[in-house]
C-alpha positions in Angstrom: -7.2 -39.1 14.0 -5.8 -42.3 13.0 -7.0 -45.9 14.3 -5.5 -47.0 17.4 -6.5 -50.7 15.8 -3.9 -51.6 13.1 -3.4 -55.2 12.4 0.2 -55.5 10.2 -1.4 -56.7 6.6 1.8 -58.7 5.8 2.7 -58.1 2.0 3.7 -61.7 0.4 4.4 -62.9 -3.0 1.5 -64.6 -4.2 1.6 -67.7 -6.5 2.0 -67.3 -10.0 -1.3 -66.5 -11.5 -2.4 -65.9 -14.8 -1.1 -62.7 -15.0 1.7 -63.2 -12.8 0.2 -60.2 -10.7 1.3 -59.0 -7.4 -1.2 -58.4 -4.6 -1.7 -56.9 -0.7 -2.7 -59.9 1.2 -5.4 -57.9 3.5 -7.7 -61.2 4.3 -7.0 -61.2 7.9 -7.8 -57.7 8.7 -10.5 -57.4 10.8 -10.3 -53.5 12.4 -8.4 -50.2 11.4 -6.9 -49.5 8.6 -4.5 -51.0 6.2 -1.4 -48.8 4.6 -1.3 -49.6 0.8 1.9 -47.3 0.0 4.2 -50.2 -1.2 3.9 -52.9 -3.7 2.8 -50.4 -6.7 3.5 -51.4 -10.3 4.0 -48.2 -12.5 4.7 -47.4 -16.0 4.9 -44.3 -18.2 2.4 -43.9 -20.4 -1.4 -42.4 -20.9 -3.1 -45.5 -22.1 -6.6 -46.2 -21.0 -6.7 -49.7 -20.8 -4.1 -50.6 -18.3 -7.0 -49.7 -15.7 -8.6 -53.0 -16.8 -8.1 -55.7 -13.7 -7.1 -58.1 -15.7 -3.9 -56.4 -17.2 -0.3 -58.0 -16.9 2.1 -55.6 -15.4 4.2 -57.7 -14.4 7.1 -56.0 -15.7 6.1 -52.8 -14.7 8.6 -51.4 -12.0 7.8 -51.7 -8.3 7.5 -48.3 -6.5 6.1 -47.6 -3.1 3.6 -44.4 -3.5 5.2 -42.6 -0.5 8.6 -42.8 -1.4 8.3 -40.9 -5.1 9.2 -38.0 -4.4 8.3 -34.9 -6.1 5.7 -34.9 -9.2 7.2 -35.0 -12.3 5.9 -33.2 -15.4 4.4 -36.6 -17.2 1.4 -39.1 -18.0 1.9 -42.6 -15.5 -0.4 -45.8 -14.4 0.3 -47.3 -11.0 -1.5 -50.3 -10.5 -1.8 -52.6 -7.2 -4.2 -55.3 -6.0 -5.5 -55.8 -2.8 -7.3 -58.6 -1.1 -9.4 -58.3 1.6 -11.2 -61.0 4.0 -14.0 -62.8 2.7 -17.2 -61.2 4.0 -16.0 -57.6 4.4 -18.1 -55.4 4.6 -18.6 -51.4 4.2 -14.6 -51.4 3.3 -13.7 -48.1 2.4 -10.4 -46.6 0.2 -8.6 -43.4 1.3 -6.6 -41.5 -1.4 -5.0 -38.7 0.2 -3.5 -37.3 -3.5 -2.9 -34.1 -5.8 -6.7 -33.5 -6.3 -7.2 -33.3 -10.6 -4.0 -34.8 -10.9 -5.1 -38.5 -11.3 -8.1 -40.7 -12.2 -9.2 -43.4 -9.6 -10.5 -46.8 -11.3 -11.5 -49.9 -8.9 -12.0 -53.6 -10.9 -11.7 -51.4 -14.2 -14.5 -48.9 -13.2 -13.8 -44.9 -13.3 -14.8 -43.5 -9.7 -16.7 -40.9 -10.4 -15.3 -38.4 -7.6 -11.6 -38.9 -8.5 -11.1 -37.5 -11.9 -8.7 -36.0 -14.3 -9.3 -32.1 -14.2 -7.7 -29.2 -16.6 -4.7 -27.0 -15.0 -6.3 -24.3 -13.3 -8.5 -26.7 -10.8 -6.0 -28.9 -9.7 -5.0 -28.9 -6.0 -2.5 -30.0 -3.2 -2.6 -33.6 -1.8 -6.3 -33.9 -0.4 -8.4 -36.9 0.9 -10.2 -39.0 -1.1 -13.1 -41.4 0.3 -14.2 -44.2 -2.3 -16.4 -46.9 -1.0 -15.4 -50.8 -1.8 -18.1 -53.3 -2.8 -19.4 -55.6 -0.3 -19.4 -58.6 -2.7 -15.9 -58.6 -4.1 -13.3 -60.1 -1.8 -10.1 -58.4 -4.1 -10.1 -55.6 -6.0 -7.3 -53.9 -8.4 -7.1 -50.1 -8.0 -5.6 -48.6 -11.1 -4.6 -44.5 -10.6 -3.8 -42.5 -13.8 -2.0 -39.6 -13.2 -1.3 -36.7 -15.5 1.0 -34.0 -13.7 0.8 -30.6 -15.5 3.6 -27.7 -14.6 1.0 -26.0 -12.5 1.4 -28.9 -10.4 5.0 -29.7 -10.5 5.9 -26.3 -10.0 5.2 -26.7 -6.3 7.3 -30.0 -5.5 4.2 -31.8 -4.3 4.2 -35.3 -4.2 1.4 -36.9 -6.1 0.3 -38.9 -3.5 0.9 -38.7 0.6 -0.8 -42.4 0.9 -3.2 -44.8 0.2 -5.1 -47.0 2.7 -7.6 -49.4 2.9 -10.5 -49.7 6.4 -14.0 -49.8 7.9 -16.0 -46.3 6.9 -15.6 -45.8 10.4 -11.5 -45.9 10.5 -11.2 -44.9 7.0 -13.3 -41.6 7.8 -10.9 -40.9 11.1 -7.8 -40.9 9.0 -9.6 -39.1 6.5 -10.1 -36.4 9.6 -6.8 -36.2 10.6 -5.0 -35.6 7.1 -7.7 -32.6 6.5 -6.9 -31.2 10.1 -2.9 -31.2 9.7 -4.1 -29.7 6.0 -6.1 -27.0 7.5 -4.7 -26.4 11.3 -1.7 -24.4 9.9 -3.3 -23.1 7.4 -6.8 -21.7 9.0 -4.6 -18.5 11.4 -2.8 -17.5 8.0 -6.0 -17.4 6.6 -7.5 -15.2 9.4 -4.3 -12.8 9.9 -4.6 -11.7 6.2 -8.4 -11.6 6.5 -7.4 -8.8 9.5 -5.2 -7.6 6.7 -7.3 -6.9 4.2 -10.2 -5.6 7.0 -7.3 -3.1 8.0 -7.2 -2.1 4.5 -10.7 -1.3 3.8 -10.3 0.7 7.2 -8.1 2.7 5.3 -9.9 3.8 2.5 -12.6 5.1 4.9 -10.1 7.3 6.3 -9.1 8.1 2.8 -12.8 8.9 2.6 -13.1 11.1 4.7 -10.0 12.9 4.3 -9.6 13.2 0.7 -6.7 15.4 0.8 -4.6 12.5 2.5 -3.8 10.2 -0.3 -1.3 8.1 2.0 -4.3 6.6 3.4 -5.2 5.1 -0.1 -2.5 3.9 -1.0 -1.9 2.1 2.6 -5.5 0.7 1.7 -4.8 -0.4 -1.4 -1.4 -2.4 0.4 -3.1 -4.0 3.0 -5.6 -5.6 0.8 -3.2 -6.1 -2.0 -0.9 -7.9 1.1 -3.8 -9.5 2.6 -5.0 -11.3 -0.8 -1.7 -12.3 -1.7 -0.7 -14.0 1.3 -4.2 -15.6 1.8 -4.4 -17.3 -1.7 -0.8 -18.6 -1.4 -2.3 -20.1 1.8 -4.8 -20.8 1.1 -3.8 -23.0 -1.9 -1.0 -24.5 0.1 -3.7 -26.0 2.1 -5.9 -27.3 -0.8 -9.0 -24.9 0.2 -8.2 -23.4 -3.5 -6.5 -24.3 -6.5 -3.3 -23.9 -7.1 -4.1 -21.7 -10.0 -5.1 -19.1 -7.7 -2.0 -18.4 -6.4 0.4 -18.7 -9.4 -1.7 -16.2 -11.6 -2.9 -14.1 -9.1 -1.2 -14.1 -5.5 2.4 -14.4 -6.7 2.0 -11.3 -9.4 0.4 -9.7 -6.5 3.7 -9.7 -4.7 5.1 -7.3 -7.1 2.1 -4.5 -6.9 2.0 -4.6 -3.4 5.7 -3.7 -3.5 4.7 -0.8 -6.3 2.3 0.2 -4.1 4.4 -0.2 -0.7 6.7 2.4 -2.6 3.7 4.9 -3.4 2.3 4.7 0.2 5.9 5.4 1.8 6.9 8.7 -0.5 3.0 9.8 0.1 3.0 9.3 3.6 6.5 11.4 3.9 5.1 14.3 2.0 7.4 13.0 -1.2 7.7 12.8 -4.5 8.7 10.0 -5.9 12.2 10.1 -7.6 12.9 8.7 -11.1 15.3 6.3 -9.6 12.5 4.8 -7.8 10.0 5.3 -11.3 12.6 3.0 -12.8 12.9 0.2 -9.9 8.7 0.2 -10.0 8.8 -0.1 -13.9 11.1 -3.4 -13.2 8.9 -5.0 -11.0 6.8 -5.9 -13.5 9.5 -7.8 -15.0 9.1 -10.6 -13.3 5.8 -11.6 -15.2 7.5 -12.6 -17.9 9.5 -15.1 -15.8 6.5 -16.3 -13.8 5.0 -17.1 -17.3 8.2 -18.8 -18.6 7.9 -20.8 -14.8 4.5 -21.9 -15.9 5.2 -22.9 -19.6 8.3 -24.6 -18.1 11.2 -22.6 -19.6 12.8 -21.6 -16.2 13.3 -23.5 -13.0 11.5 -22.8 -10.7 14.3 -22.4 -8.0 15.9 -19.9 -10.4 12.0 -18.0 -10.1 12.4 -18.1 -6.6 15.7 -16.2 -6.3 14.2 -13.7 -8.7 11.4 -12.7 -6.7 13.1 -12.4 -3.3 15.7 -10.4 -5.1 13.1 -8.4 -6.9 11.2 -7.1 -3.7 14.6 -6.9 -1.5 15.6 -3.6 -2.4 12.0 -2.2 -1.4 12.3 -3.9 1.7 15.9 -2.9 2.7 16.3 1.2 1.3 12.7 2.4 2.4 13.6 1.8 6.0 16.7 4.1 4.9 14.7 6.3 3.2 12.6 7.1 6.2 15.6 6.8 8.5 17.3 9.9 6.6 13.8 11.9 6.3 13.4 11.6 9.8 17.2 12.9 10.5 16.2 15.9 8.8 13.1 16.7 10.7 10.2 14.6 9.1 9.1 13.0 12.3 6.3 11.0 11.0 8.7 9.2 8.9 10.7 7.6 12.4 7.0 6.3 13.2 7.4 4.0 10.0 10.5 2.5 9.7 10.1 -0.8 11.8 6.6 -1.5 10.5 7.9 -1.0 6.8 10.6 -3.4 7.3 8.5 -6.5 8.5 6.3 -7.2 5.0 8.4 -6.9 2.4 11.6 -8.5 4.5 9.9 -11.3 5.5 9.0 -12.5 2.1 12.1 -12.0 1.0 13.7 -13.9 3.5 10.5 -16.6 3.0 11.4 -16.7 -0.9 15.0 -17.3 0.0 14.2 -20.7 2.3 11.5 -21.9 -0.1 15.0 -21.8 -3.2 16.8 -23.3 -0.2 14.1 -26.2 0.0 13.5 -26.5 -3.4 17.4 -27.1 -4.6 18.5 -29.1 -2.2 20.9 -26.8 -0.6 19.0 -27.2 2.7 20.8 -24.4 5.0 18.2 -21.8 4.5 15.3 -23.9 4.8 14.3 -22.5 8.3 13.6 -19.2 6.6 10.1 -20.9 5.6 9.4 -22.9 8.4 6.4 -21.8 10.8 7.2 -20.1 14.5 5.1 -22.7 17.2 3.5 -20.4 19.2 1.8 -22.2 22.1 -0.2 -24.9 20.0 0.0 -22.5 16.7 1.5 -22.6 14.0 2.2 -19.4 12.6 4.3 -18.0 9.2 6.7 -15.8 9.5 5.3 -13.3 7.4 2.2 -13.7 8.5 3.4 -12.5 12.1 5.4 -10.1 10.1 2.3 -8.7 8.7 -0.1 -9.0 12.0 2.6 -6.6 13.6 2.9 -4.5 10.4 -0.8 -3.3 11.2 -0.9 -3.2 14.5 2.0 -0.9 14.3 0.8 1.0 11.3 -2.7 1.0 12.6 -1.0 3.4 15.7 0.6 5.7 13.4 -2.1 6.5 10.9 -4.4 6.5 13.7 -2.0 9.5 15.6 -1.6 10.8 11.8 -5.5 10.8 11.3 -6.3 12.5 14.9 -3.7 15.3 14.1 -5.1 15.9 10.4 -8.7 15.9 11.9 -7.9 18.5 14.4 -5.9 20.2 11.7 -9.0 20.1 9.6 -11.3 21.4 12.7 -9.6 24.4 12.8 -9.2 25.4 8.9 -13.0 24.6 9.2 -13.5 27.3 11.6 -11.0 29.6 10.3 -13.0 29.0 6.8 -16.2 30.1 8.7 -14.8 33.1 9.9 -13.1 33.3 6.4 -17.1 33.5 5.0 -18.4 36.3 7.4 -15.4 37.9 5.8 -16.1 37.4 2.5 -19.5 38.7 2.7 -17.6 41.9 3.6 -15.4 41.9 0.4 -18.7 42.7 -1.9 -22.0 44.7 -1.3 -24.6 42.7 -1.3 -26.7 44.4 -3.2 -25.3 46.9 -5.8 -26.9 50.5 -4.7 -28.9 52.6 -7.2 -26.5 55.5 -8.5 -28.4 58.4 -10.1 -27.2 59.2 -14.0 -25.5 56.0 -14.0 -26.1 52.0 -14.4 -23.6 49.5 -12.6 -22.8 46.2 -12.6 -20.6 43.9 -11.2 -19.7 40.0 -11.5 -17.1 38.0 -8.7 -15.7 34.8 -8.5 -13.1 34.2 -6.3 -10.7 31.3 -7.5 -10.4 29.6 -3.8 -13.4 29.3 -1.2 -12.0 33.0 0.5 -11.0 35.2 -2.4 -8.3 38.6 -1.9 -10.5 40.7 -4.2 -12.9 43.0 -3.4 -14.8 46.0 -4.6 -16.9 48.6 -3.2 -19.5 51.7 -4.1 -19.6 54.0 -1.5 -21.0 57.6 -1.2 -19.4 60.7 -0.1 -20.8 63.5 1.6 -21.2 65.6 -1.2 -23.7 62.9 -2.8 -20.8 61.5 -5.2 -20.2 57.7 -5.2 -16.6 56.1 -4.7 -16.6 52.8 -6.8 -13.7 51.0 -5.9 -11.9 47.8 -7.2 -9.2 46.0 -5.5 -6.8 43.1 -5.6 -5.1 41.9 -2.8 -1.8 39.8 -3.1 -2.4 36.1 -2.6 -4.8 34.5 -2.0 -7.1 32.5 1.0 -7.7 33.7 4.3 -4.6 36.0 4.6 -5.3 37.6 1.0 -9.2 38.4 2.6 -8.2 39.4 6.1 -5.8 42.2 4.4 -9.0 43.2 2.0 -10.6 43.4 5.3 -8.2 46.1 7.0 -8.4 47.9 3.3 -12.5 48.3 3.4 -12.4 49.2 6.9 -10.2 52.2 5.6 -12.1 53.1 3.0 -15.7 53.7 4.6 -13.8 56.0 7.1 -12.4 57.4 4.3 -15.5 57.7 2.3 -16.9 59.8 4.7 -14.6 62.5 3.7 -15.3 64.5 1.1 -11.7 63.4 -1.1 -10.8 62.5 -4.3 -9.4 58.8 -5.8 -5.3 60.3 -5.3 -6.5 61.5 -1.5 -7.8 58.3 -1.0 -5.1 55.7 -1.9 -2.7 58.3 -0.5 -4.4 57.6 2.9 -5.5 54.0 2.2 -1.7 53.6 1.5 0.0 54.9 4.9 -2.5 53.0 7.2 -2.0 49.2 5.1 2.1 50.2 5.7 1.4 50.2 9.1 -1.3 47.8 9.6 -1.1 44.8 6.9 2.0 42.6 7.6 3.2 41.9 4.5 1.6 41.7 0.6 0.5 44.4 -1.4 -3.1 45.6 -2.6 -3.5 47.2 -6.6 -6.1 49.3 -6.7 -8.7 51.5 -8.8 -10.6 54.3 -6.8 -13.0 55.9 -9.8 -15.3 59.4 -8.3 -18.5 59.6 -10.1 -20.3 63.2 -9.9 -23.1 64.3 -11.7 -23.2 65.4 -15.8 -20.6 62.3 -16.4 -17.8 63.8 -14.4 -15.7 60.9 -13.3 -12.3 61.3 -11.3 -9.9 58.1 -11.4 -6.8 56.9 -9.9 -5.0 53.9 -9.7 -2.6 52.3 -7.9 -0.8 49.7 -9.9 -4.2 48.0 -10.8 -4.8 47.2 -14.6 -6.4 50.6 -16.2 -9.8 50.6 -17.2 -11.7 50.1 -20.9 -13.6 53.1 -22.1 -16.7 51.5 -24.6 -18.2 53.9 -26.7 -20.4 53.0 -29.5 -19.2 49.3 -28.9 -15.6 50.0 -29.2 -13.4 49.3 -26.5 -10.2 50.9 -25.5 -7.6 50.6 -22.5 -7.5 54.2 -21.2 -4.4 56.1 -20.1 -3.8 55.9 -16.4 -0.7 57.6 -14.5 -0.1 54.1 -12.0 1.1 54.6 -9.1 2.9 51.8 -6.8 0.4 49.1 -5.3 -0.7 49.9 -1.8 1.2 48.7 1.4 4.7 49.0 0.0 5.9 52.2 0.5 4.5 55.1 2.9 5.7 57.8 1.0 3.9 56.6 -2.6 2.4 59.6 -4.6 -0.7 58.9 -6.5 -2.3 61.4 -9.3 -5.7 62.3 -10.0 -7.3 61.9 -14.1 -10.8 63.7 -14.9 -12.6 62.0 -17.7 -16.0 62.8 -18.7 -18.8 60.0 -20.3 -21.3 60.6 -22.7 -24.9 59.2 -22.5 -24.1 55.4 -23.8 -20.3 55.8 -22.5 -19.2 53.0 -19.9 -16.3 52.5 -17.6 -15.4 48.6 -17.6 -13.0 48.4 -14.1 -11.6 44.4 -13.9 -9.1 42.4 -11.3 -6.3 40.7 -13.0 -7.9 37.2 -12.8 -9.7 37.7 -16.7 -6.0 38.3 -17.9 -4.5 35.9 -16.3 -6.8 33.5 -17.3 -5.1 30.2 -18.5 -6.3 27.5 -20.5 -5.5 23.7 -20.2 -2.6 24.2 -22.7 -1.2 27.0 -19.9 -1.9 29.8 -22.6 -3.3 33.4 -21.1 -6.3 34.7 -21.8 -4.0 37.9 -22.5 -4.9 41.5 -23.0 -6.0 41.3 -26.5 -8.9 39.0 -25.6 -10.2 41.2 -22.8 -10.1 44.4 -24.7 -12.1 42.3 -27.4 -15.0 41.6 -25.0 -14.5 44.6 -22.7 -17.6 46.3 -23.7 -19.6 42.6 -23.2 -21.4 42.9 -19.2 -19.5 41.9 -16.0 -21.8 39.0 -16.1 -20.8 37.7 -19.5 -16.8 39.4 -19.1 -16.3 36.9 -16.2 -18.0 34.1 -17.5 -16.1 33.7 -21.1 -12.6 34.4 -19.0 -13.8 31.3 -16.3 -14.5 29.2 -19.7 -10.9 29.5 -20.4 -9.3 28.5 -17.1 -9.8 30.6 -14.0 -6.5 30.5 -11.9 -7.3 33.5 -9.7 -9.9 35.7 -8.3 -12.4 37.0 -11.2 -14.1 40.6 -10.4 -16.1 43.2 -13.2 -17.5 46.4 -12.2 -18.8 48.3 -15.4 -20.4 51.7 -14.9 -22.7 53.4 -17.9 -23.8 56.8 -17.7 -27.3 57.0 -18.4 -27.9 60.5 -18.5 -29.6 61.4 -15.5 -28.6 63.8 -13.5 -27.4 63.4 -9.3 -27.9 66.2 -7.2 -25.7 67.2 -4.5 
């Protein structure tokens, strides 16, 4: 905090001296501080010997430092001379000044800690501490300034003041002006921290719930958000360059929007329209005028407008959006509409009173003033945006609760799903006298719909059976479940393939609520007597002598569709070497990244290949749906009965 000991250093026209100078008459100080704001010579220009002491600048023009005004884009010397009491000692100079925007010399010497420095260090006004020598009663303190666009482009002034003290006083001031720089700045700072914590909260739900991509993208915000806002602070303050915030934070305004649009659409269940596409694909407009800002081609008032304009639309029609999504039954969407309104409004309206500051106009410039709350100072948006994930961090926490019980039971529906599955398929394929079998499946989701079976009969023949049930998941494999159920109570009949779907037909009408099963019931009996009949599954391939070809197979309808179906029996007889190659639809319909089929010309070319190898070129070329090969050889041996 300041001095309470300030003696009033009057400032007097010296005699004429040699150089007709001008000087602060400081002799009778003896405690406090001194302001050294008035008396200034100045002149435009960037030459380095006007820091020399003994310079005439007498006909510079008299300005007092704290009455310039904003920095203008220029090279300028300001000059003054001060004289203190004889004796002094352990004086001390404060410079509280755009930090890289001017050079410091005392008596003609540079100070090393007050320097010139290129465009992307420079900073706000901050203090500067130079220590006086003891044995030099005056002094003339010479400050060249060079004021870039990256430093104009905020209004700042280039100095807030300069004073003159003990170390003692001079280090109190210097206390105060960093406390008023920091105290407003320091909860900003910390609310967007929380921001960008709350966003890497949300990609751990995002982790864990892969499937929810809103979660993502609402990570992605918050930290986006949280950056933004903490570099613009944080370079108002002086804690980082300037830099920081016109070439990152301020672009990041527009990709938080972009993304603010992704996270709302996701989070409704939406896709995102082309209207939309386009007003994202004109938010990144606004770069080029932010680098026409920086190379000083457009005002930076005119900038100003342009960005609250830019992001108003996003922070006006999603509330709408969610508003009529909710109407129509998306309740989620209600739980979104305040909290979507506060971040993106708030900048808006902030943009708007920053233009209203920086022209002049003056009746909008409460937009960016801070709300005193108790003893602080808070931003608007930044209040806007604690709020925002408070109230967002409710929603997705309700959202992520309901998806995680959601989850728990697919989980356990999935685990039943599995002791299903194990049903679907024999576990181990049974040794079938006279004849050699194989089988390959791969169902295209965790719970597949197909399913195929070798059963025997009474008499000592074998049912082999391949089946495809209509969709696919858990509904598709508890409908294959009600079919093999039927079958080994049928198997224990002594009935043909046609008997067999007949039967296996009139109990999935009555039992299986909806969907439809095709189906392939092949008898095998000894000597190579085979029986087949199908019910609107894809007929078989006959491979003799490694030629393969599709076999002629009355089809009947698929089962569960109509009790009343009819289904005919075909007697075929194999050779020694003969095989029977019995497939699902899934090798057909096979698709490759281009969306072309595998198609029927392809399987009937590797038809006479094994299940294994069948099933394994037609999931090189894009499985889409549940994959299952039986082939059956006849080897020649005969089976009893």
């Amino acid at each position: 905090m300041l001095c309470a000991l300030f003696l009033l250093a009057a400032l007097a026209l010296l005699s004429a001296t040699s150089s007709a100078q001008q000087a602060v008459d400081a002799s009778r100080w003896s405690a406090g501080t001194v302001d050294l704001n008035d008396g200034w010579r100045t002149h435009a220009g960037d030459d380095p010997t006007w820091a020399q002491p003994g310079l005439d600048d007498s006909s510079w023009a008299k300005v007092n430092l704290d009455e310039l005004g904003a920095a203008q884009t220029e090279s300028r010397w300001f000059r003054l001379q001060v004289k203190l009491p004889h004796g002094h000692m352990h004086e001390h100079l404060l410079v509280v000044g755009g930090e890289g925007v001017y050079e410091a010399f005392v008596n003609g010497k540079a100070v090393e800690d007050a320097q010139l420095e290129p465009w992307f260090a420079l900073k706000r006004p901050v203090e500067e501490v130079i220590p006086l020598r003891d044995d030099e009663d005056s002094f003339t303190l010479a400050l060249r300034t060079r004021a870039t666009r990256m430093y104009t482009i905020w209004h700042l002034p280039l100095f807030l003041t300069v004073a003159v003290g003990s170390a003692d006083a001079i280090d109190n001031e210097r206390i105060s002006f960093e406390s008023q720089r920091l105290y407003a700045a320091i909860p900003s700072i910390l609310i967007n921290l929380v921001v960008v914590v709350a966003g890497i909260g949300a990609f751990a739900l995002y982790r864990s719930q892969r499937g929810h991509r809103e979660y993502l993208w609402l990570g992605l915000y918050l930290v986006l958000l949280g950056i933004s806002n903490g570099l613009l602070y944080s370079s108002a303050a002086g804690v980082l360059s300037l830099a920081w915030n016109n070439w990152l934070a301020d672009p990041l305004i527009y990709l938080f929007t972009i993304v603010q649009i992704e996270f709302t659409f996701c989070f409704a269940g939406r896709k995102v329209s082309r209207l939309w596409r386009s007003y994202q694909g004109l938010l990144l407009a606004p770069f080029i005028p932010h680098v026409l800002v920086a190379m000083d081609r457009m005002s930076t008032s005119a900038y100003v407008v342009l960005e609250a304009a830019s992001v108003l639309p996003a922070a006006i029609l999603l509330p709408v959006l969610l508003l009529i999504w909710y109407r129509r039954g998306n309740r989620e969407a209600g739980w979104l509409i305040v909290p979507s309104l506060l971040p993106a409004a708030t900048s808006a309206l902030y943009d708007l009173g920053t233009a209203s500051i920086i022209t002049g106009w003056s009746k909008l410039d409460f937009l960016a003033d801070p709300l005193q709350i108790g003893p602080v100072p808070l931003q608007v948006s930044d209040l806007a945006d604690f709020l925002f994930v408070v109230a967002i961090g409710f929603v997705m926490f309700f959202r992520f609760t309901r998806v995680s019980r959601e989850q728990s039971r697919v989980a356990a529906e999935l685990e039943a799903a599995r002791e299903i599955q194990q049903r679907l398929v024999p576990a181990q394929l049974p040794e079938v006298p006279g004849y050699l079998l194989e089988a390959a499946y791969f169902p295209a989701q965790e719970v597949g719909g197909d399913f195929y079976q070798i059963l025997e009969q009474p008499d000592g023949a074998r049912l082999v059976v391949v089946g495809d049930v209509s969709g696919k998941g858990l509904k598709a494999a508890m409908t294959s479940t009600l079919a093999l159920g039927a079958l080994h109570a049928l198997s224990r009949e002594a009935l043909g393939p046609a008997a067999v779907l007949t039967r296996l037909n009139r109990q999935l009408v009555e039992t299986a609520e909806g969907g439809f099963v095709t189906c392939v019931c092949l008898r095998l009996q000894s000597g190579g007597a085979l029986t087949l009949a199908s019910a609107g599954h894809l007929a078989p391939y006959r491979n003799r002598k490694e030629m393969s070809q599709e076999m002629t197979v009355d089809q009947g309808l698929p089962l569960g569709i109509v009790a009343a179906a009819a289904y005919a029996d075909a007697s075929i007889h194999l050779a020694p070497g003969d095989r029977l190659t019995l497939m699902s639809d899934g090798v057909v319909e096979a698709r490759d990244a281009r969306g072309a089929l595998f198609g029927f010309e392809r399987t009937q070319a590797i038809a006479s290949r094994t299940a294994e190898a069948i099933a394994a070129e037609a999931r090189q070329f894009g499985q889409e749906d549940d994959i299952t090969v039986v082939t059956v050889e006849r080897q020649g041996s005969p089976i009893g009965h």
